[in-house]
LOKOLZA-938368 format. One record per residue: x, y, z of N, C-alpha, C in turn. Coordinates in steps of 0.05 Angstrom, whole numbers, plus 5000, padded with zeros to 4 digits. Example, Ala and Ser with C-alpha at 12.3 -4.5 7.8 and 13.67 -1.06 7.14 Angstrom:
<rs>
526448865156524649105156526449345156 525749555142527349795143525850015157 
</rs>
This chain:
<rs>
183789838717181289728726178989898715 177289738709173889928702174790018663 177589928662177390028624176689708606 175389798581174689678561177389478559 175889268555178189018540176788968508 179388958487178188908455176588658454 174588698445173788398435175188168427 174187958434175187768416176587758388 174587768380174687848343176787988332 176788288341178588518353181988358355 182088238370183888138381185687928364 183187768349185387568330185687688309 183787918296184688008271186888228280 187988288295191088368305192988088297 192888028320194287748311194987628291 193387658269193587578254195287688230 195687918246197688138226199588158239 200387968264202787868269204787688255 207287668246208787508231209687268258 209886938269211386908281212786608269 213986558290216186248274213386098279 213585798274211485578267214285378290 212485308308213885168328211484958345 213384678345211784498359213884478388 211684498408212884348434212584058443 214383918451214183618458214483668481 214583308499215483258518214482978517 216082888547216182598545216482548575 215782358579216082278612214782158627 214982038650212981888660209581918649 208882098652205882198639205782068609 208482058597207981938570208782148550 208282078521209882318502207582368481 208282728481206482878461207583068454 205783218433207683398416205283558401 204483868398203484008390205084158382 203184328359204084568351203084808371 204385058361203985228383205085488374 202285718372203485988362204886178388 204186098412205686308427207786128441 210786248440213486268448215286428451 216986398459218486648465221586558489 223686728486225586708497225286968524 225786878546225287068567227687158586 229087148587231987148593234787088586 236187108581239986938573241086848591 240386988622241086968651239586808673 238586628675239686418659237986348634 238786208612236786158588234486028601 232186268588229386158595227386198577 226386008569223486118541221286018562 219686078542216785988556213986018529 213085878533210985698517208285728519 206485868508203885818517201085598505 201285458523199085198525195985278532 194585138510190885138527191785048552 190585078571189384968596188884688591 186284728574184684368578186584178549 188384258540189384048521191983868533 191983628524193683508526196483498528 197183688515200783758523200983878546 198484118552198684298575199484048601 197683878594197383618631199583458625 201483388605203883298602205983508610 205683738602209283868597207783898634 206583938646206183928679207683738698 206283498671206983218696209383228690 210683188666214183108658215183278670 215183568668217283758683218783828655 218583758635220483868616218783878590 220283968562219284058544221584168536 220484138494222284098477221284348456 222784648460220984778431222784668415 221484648396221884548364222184728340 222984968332222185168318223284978288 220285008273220184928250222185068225 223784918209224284988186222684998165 224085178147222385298121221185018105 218784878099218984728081217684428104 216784518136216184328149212684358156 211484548135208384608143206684308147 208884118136206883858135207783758160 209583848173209383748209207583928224 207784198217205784278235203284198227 202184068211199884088204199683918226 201683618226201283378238201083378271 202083598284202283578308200283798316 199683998302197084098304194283908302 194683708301192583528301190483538279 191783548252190183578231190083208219 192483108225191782868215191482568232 190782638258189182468282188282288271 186182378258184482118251185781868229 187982018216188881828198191281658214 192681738235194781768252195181688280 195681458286194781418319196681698334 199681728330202581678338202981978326 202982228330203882378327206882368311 208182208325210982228319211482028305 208481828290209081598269210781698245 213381628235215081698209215981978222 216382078242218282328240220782268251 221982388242225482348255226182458288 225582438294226482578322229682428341 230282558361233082638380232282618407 233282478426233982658445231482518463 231982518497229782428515227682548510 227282758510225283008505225182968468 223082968454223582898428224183098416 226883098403227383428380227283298358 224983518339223983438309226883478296 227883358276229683348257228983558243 232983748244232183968221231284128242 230284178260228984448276230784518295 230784758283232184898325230884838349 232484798366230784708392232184818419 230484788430230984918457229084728478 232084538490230584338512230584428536 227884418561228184598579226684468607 226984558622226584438649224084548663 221784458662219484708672219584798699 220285058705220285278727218785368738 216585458720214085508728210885518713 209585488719206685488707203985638716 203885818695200986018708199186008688 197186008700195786018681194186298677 193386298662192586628645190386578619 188186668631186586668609185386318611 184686278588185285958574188285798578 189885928580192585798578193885798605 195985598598197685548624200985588609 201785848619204285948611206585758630 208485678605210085528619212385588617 213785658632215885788635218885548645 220685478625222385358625225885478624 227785318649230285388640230485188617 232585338602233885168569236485018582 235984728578238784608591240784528564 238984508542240484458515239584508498 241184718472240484748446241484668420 240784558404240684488367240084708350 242284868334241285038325240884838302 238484988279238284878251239684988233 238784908200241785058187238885148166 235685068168235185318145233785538166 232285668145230485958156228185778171 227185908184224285848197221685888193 220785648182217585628174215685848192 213786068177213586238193210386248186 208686358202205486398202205886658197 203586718185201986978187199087068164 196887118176194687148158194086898162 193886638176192786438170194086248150 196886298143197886118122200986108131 202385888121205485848121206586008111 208786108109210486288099213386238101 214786188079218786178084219086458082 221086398096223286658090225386708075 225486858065227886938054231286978066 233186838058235986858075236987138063 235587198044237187538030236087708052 238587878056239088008082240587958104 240087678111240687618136244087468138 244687688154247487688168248587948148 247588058138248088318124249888538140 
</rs>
């Protein structure tokens, strides 16, 4: 209490020199179906499987993944920057349907090609701007490439050299 918090500014140019996966969350359900992209995620337990998601407050998935109770992470594969663009809401205006021409699975929509993790919402706080949502995983799809990754403001693949080394 009573210490300095970093600026704003401060704060995303950190961030920004963070590497993370490129992941859209869905859901579907009485409230109806949506699907954003979304830089904060994360796995929070094995005991039982639990990730959790962070949503604006005032956006539209936040007042869906609430009303449905469930939600779908989506972790993007290498080579899918043109979905995140789409569910980041870059191409709205050309686009009624988020999910017009994508392949998707499953009650909860899982993007084709993406790892996923379908989950049951547990709890919701909100923090900041956002409403942290905290889900058990009742079912997973693993994918078979690397994961489309952010960092600096741009897409990034990964490289499979190394991994399982």
């Amino acid at each position: 209490m009573g210490q300095d918090i970093a600026s704003r500014d401060d704060f995303i140019a950190a961030m920004r020199c963070v590497a993370s996966s490129v992941s859209v969350v869905t859901t579907d359900g009485v409230a109806g179906r949506h699907g954003a992209t979304v830089s904060a995620f994360c796995s929070v337990s094995a005991d039982p499987p639990t990730a959790l998601v962070c949503l604006n407050t005032s956006s539209k998935i936040a007042r869906l993944v609430r009303e449905n109770g469930a939600f779908k992470l989506n972790v993007l594969p290498a080579g899918a920057s043109d979905i995140a663009d789409r569910f980041a809401g870059r191409h709205d205006a050309q686009v009624a349907d988020r999910f017009e021409g994508v392949s998707v699975s499953g009650r909860v929509p899982g993007l084709t090609g993406a790892t996923t993790l379908c989950c049951t919402l547990t709890q919701a706080v909100e923090a900041g701007t956002h409403l942290v949502c905290i889900g058990e995983v009742n079912e997973v799809q693993v994918g078979a490439d690397m994961p489309l990754t952010y960092l600096a403001g741009r897409y990034h693949p990964l490289s499979s050299e190394g991994v399982g080394a």
